[in-house]
C-alpha positions in Angstrom: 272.7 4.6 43.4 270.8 2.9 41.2 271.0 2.7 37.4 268.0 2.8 35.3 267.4 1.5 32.3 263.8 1.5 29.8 263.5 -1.1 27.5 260.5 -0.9 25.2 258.8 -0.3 21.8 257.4 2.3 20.4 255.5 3.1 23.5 258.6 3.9 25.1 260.7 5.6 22.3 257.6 8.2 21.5 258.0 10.5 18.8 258.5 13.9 17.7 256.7 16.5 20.5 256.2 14.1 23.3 257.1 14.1 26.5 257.0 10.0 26.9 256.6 8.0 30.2 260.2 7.8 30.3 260.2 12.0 31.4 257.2 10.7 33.9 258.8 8.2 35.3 261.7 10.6 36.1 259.9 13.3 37.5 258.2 10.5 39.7 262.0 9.1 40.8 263.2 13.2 41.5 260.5 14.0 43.4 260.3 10.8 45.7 264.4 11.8 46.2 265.2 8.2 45.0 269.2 8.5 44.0 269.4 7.0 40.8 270.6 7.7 37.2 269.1 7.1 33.7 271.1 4.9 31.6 270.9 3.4 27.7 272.4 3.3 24.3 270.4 5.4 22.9 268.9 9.4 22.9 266.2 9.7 20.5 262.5 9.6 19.8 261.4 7.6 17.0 262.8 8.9 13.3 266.4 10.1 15.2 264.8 13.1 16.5 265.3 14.7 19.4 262.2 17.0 19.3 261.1 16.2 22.9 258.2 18.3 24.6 259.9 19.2 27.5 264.0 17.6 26.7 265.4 18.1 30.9 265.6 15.0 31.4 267.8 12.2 31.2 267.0 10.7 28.2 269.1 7.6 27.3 266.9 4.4 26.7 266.6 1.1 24.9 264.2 1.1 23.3 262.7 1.2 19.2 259.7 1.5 17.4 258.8 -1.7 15.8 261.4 -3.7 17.9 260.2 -6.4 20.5 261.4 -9.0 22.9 263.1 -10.9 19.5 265.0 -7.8 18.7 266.2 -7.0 22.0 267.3 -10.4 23.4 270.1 -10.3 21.6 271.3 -6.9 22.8 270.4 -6.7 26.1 273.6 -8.2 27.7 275.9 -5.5 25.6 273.7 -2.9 26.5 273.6 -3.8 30.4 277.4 -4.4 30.1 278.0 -0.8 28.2 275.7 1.2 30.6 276.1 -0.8 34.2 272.2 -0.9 34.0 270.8 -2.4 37.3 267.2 -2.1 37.0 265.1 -2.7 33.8 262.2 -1.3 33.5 260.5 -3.1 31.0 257.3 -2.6 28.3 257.4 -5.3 24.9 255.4 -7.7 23.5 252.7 -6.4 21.3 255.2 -6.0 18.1 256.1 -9.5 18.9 252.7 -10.3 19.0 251.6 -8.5 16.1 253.8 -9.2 13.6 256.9 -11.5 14.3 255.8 -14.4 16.9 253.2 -16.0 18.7 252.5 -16.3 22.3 254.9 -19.1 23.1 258.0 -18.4 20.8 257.5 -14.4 22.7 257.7 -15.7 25.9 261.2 -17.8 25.1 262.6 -15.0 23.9 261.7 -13.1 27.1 263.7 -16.0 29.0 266.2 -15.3 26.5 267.1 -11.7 27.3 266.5 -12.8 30.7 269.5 -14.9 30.3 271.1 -12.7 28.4 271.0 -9.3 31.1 272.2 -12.0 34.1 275.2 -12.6 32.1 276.1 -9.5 31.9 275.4 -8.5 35.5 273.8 -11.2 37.7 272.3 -9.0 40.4 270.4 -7.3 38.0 266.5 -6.7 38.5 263.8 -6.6 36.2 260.6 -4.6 36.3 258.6 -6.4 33.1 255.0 -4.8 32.3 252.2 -6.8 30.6 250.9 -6.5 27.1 248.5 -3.9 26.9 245.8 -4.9 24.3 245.8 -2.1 21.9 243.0 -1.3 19.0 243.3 -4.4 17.1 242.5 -6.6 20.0 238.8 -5.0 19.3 238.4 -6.4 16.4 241.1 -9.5 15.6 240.2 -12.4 18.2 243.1 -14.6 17.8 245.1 -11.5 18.0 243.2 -10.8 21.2 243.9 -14.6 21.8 247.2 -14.0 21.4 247.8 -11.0 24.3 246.0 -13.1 26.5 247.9 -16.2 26.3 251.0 -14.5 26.3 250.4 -12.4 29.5 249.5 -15.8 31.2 252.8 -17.0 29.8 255.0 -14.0 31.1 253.5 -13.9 34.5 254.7 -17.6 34.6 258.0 -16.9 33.3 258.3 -14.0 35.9 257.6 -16.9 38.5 260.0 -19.7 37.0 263.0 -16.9 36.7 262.9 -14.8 39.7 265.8 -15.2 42.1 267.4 -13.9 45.1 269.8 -11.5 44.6 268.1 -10.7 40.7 264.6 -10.6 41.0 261.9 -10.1 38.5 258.7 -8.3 39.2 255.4 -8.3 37.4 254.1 -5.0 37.0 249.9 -4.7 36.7 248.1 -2.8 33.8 246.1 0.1 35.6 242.5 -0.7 36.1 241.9 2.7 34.5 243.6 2.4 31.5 241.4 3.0 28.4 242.8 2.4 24.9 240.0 5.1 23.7 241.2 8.1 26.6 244.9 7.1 27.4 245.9 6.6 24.0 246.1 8.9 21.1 245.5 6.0 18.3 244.2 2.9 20.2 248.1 2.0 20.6 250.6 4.9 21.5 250.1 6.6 24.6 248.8 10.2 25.4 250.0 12.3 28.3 247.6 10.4 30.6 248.5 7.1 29.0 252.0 8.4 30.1 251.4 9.3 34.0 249.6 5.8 34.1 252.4 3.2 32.4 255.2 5.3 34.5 252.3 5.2 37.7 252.6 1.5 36.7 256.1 0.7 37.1 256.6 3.5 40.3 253.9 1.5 42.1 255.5 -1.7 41.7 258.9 -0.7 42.4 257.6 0.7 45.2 255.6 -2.0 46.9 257.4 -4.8 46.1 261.3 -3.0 46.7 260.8 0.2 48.5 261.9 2.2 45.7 260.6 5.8 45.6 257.1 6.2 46.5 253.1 5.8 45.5 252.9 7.6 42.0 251.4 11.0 42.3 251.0 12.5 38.6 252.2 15.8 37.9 251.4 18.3 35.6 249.9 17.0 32.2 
């Protein structure tokens, strides 16, 4: 069975009254009968609510708002070790990005918590998800720079690490994803914006492992 875990930002820890791609993604992994489990440290939306639209779900995570690939580097191998996490699913970089580090110092700290999840289990796999430019990249062009260079650097680090027996994966930002309709505030993600990042990471498991199925949204 495998053992899921989401890693992520603030685009994966939601807030108070949504239902987040993390409930998506498990809906998706239910109804494609894949046997797995939900695993993390941590419960809660952003603020240490538990105010979830629809709460059925499993709903243990890694993730934080305002946290990025620096902050979770160095907690990735406890977490992996206290959960028996197999599978990362993966969404981080535009905190980085935005306010901590620039395109290259980001993408050493994603070899870093690649380093650090191996050690604490070496067959695991990694699902990692490009940056998505958010509303800033409109109107900041080194910030826009910035995404750019580091998604060039991530799908190179996805290249250089991946290994039999704990590979990493590159997931692809849906064609049809539009800051202005998928997104509630050029950033966070709305329901549709949810269906397409967990329609993201489905798709890839799927084509690339054999895990669960095409993405098929459900309700909205």
């Amino acid at each position: 069975m495998l053992r899921f875990m989401f890693v992520g930002d603030s685009m994966t820890i939601g807030s108070a009254g949504e239902h987040t791609w993390r409930l998506r993604m498990w809906q998706h992994l239910r109804a494609t009968g894949t046997e797995c489990a939900v695993v993390g440290p941590r419960t809660a939306l952003h603020g240490g609510t538990h105010d979830y639209a629809d709460p059925g779900f499993p709903q243990q995570h890694l993730a934080g708002w305002g946290e990025g690939w620096q902050h979770m580097a160095p907690v990735i191998g406890e977490a992996v070790t206290a959960t028996g996490a197999d599978t990362l699913l993966i969404s981080l970089g535009l905190i980085d990005l935005g306010f901590y580090t620039d395109a290259e110092q980001t993408a050493e700290n994603v070899r870093r918590f690649v380093a650090g999840a191996r050690a604490a289990n070496p067959a695991v796999r990694m699902v990692l998800l490009p940056v998505i430019p958010n509303v800033r990249a409109g109107t900041d062009a080194p910030f826009a720079a910035q995404v750019d260079r580091f998604n060039t650097l991530l799908a190179k680090a996805v290249a250089d690490l991946d290994r039999p027996g704990s590979p990493l994966l590159l997931a692809s930002v849906p064609d049809s994803y539009d800051i202005h309709t998928d997104t509630y505030d050029g950033t966070h993600p709305n329901a549709s914006g949810e269906h397409k990042l967990a329609g993201a990471f489905a798709d890839a498991l799927h084509q690339a492992w054999g895990v669960g199925g095409p993405y098929r949204a459900g309700p909205r």
